[in-house]
N, C-alpha and C positions, 0 to 999 in steps of 0.2 A: 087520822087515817082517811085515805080517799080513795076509790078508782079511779083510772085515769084510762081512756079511751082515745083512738086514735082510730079517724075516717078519713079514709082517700088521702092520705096527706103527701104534699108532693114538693119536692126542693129542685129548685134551677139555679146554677148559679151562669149566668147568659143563657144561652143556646145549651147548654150544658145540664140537663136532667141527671139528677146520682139517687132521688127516692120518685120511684115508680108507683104511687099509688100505693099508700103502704093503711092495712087495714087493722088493726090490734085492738083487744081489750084485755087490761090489767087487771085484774079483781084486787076489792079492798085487804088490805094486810099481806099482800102476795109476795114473790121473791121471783124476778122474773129477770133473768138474764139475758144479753143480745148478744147474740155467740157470731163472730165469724172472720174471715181474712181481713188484714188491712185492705181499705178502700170500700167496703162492701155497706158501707152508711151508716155502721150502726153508732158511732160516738154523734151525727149527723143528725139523726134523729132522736138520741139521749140531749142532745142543747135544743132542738126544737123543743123538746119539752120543757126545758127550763126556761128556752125566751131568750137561749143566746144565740137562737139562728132563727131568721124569719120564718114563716113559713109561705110558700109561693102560693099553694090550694089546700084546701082540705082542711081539717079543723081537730086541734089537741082542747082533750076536754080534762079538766080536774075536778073529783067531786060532781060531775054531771052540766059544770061548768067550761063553757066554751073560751079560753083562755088565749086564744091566737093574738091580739091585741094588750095586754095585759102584760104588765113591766114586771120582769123574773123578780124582782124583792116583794110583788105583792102576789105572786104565785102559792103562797103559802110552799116553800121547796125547801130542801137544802141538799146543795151538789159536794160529793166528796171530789177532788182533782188526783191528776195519776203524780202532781207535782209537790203536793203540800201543801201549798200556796203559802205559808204561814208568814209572821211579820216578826223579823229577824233582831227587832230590837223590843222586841214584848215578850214581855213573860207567857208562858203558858198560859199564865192563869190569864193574861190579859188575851191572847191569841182566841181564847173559846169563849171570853168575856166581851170580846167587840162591840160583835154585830146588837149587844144586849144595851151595852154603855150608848149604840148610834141610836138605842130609842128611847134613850134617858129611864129608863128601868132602875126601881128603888136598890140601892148597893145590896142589903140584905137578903134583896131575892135574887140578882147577881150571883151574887156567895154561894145561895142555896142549891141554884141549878148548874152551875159551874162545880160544887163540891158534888151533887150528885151525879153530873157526867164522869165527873173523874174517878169519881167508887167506882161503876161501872166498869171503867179500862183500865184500870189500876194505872190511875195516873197522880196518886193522892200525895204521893212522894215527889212529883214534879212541878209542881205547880210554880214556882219558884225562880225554876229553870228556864233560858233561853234554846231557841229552838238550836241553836248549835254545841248546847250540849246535851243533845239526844240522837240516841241509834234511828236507823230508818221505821224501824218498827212503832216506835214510840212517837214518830214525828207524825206518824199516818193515824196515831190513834186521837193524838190531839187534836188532828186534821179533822177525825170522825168526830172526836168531842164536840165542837165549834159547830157540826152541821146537830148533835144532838141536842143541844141546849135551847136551839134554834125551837124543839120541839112539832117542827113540819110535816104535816099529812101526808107527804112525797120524801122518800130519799134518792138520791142519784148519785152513780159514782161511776167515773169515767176511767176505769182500767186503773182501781185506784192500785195493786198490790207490784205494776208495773216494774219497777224501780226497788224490792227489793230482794235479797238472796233466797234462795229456794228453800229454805228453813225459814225462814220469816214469814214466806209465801204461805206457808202452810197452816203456820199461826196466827197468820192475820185471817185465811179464809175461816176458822174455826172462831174465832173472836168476831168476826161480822155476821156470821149465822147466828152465834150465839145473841149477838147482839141485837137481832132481828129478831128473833123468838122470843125475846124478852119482850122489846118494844110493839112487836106487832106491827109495824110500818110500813104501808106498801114503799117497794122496792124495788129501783131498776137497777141494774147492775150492766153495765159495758166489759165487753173481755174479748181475746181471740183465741185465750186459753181454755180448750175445752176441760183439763182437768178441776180449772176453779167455775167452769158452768156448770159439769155434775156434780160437784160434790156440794154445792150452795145453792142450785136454785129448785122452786118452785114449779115452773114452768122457762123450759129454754125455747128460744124465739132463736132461730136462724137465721142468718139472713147472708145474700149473695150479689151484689150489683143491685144495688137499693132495693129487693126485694124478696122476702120472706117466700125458704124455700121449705121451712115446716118451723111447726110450734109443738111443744107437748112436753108431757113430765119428763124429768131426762133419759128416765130407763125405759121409757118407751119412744125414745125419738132412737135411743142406741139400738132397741131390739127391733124396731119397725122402721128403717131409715125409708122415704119415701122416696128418695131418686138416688142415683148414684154419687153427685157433690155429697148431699149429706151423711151418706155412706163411710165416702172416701176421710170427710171433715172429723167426724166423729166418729171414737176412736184412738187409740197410740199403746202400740203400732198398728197403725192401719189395717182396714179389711182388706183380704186379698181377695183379686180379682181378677177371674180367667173365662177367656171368652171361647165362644161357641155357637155350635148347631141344635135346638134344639131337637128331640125325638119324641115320640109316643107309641103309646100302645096302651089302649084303653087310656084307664082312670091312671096311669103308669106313667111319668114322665122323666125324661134325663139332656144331659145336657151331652155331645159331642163333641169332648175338648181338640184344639190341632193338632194332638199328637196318639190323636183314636181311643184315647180313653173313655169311656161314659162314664157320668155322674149321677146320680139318682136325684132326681130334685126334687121340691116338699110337696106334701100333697096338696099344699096350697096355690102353687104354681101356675099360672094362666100364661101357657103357652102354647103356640100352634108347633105341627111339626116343619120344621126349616127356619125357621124361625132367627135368624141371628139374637143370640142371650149372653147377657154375661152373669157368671156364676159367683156370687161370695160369699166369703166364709170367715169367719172373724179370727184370730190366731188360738184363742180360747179354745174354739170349736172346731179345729185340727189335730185329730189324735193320733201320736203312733202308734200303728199297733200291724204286727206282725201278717204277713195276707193283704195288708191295706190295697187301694185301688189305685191310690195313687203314688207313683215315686219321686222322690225328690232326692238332688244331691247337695250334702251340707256345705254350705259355702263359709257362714259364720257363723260363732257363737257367744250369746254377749247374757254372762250370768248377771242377775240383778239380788240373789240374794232369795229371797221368796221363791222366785220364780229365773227361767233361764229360756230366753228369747234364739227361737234357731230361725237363720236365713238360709234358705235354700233353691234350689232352680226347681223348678217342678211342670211340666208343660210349657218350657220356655217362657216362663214367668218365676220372678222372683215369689218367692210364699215364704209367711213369717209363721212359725208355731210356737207359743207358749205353753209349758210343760212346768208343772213343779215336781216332776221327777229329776234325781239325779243321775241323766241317762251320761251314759259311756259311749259318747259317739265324737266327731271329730272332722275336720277341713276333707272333704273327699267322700265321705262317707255316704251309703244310699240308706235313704230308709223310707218304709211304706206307711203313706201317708190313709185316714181316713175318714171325711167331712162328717157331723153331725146332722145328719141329714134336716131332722126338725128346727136347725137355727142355721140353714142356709139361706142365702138369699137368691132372687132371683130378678134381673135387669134386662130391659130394650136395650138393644146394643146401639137402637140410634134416638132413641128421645129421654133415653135415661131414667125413665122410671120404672118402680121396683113394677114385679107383676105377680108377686106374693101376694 
């Protein structure tokens, strides 16, 4: 296990800047995801760290070791791929036995660490097997075997769960945690799926046009989002978002939506009066409830089973409510809406940070 630290580190490729000075510390044994859109640098800065992208400035350290120079197989790493990579005429057993055979390593201790990665994935039944006769699921765990055998102070995986079905998706994120928790291994993890950043990491890293637009545990990056991107990003379905004038009176503040309604907003709130604000509210913490302040007309309704997602117009803004009631409403319908006032948020409507 290692930390791995990362100062000012900056990628050009010509004239072409994609990491802005990017500043991170991983602590040892962590689980730390890079959450964010295609293009936003993060698989970018996941091969900076392994040595398969230069670096132009700044300096990646492993272990307290400054590694910019340093050729990824002496990196002490091992990277999981979103492809497999695997060698299509090897057995299993030979696929997570490689990298061990390229350093001429005694066959019985081969055996031993190759039989104990595969206890671990319950892969004790495949060893045998070529990789085209195994489901996705299985191909990716072998993929992970190969980087655990390795036994590396660094794990990396580049948006490994990409490529398979949404049931698999689930099992493999529950299988790599667990896997983690066992091992203890600091861990970076590549995604743009914010549902496998909270439910797997440690600390989620955002990141937006080569630069981190917050970091933090996940439930506090979801309940504290610091500007409106991260807001909007995290999330599904989405915060809803409706803009305004702010008001006061005293310690008393609310928001002036454009269709004259006022909103009460938190008493955390740092806003002047006139203010242009935008107000959100996460769908969770939209309740109907009869008297509400706000009305909405039901436009859709999409049951999921636990829970039944309503879209509605509401201040000429779309707003989404989640409800695990079985309410008896319908395409047309009004109903009164009413924000939790304690888990609203509050936004500059022109520099986008929260003012909570």
């Amino acid at each position: 296990m290692a930390p791995v630290t990362i100062r000012n580190i900056r990628k050009n490729y010509g004239d072409l800047e994609v990491i802005h000075g990017i500043d991170l510390d991983i602590a040892d044994g962590s689980f730390v995801v890079l959450l964010g859109p295609s293009g936003c640098g993060k698989s970018t800065l996941l091969r900076m760290i392994a040595g398969l992208e230069s670096v132009t400035s700044g300096d990646v350290m492993i272990n307290d070791k400054v590694v910019n120079d340093v050729h990824p197989k002496d990196r002490d790493i091992a990277m999981v791929f979103q492809n497999y990579a695997l060698y299509a005429h090897m057995t299993v057993f030979d696929n997570m036995a490689f990298s061990m055979h390229l350093k001429k390593m005694p066959k019985d201790e081969i055996k031993k660490k190759v039989d104990w990665a595969a206890s671990i994935l319950n892969l004790g039944d495949y060893l045998a097997r070529f990789p085209r006769q195994l489901s996705g699921g299985q191909r990716q765990r072998v993929a992970m075997g190969r980087a655990i055998v390795r036994d590396p102070v660094v794990f990396l995986f580049d948006e490994p769960l990409s490529n398979l079905d949404a049931k698999l998706r689930v099992q493999m994120r529950t299988e790599i945690k667990e896997l983690h928790q066992r091992l203890k291994t600091t861990t970076v993890y590549v995604t743009h799926d914010q549902i496998e950043a909270m439910t797997m990491a440690d600390v989620i890293v955002i990141l937006r046009d080569g630069n981190i637009e917050q970091s933090g545990r996940p439930l506090d990056v979801y309940d504290h989002p610091a500007n409106l991107f991260v807001a909007e990003f995290i999330g599904s379905p989405a915060m809803n978002l409706l803009h305004g004038v702010a008001e006061r009176n005293g310690a008393e503040a609310a928001i002036r939506l454009q269709n004259g309604v006022a909103l009460p907003l938190p008493l955390t709130a740092k806003v002047e009066a006139g203010q242009n604000i935008i107000f959100g509210i996460r769908p969770e913490h939209l309740k109907i409830i009869p008297g509400g302040v706000l009305k909405a007309e039901v436009q859709v309704l999409e049951p999921t089973g636990p829970e039944i997602h309503i879209f509605a117009q509401a201040a000429g803004k779309e707003v989404c409510v989640i409800t695990s009631e079985r309410v008896a409403i319908g395409h047309g319908t009004t109903i009164e809406l009413s924000p939790v006032r304690e888990r609203s948020h509050v936004f500059d409507a022109v520099t986008g940070k929260s003012l909570a």
